[in-house]
N, C-alpha and C positions, 0 to 999 in steps of 0.2 A: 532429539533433533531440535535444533534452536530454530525458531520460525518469528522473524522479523518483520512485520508488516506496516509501512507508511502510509496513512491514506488523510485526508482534509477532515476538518471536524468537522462535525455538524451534519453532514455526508449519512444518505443511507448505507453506503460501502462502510460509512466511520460505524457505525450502527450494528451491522452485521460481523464486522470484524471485531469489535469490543466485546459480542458474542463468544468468537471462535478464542478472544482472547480468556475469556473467563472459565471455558468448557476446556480448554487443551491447556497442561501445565507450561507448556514451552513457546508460548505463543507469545510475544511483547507487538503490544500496539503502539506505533510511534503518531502520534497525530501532529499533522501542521495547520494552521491557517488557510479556510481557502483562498483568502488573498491572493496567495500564494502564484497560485493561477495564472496569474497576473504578468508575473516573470517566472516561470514554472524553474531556471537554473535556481531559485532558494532552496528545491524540495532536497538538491541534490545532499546535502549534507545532513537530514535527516534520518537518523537513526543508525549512521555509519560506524558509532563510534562503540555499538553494539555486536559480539560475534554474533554469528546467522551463517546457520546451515543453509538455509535459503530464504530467499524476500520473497514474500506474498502484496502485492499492489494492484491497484485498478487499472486498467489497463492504457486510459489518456496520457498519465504523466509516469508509465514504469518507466519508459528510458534515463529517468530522472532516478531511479531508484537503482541503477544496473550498479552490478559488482562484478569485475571483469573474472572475479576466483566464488561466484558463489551462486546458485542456480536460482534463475529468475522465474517467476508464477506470476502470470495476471489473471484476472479476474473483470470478466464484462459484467457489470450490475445493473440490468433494465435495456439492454440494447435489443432491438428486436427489427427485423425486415420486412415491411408491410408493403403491400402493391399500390395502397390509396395513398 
């Protein structure tokens, strides 16, 4: 199973997924600029040109990473719900 993952370099999301890329044989880490950011439509073309069973992305910018034929996975890195 081909597992395509986009996420900003530099990023502890880029960090932990460079991981999962190194540890799992089918895992390709696509990194962009966080620039990016910026105008988040640049992301969309990153890493499309790849087959994927499924995209694994951070959760801010997946809509940027959607493939209308390929199952979407985000991932919240550090989000937490505090009362203070």
């Amino acid at each position: 199973m081909k597992v395509v993952s986009p996420v900003p370099t530099g990023s502890g999301a880029y960090i932990l997924h460079k991981l999962l890329q190194e540890n799992l044989p089918d895992y390709t880490l696509c990194s962009y600029p966080p620039l990016y950011a910026l105008f988040p439509p640049l992301i969309y073309p990153v890493g499309r040109t790849l087959k994927a069973d499924i995209v694994h992305t951070i959760a801010g910018y997946a809509i940027f990473s959607y493939r209308p034929d390929v199952p979407l996975v985000t991932t919240f890195h550090n989000y937490y719900i505090d009362d203070d």
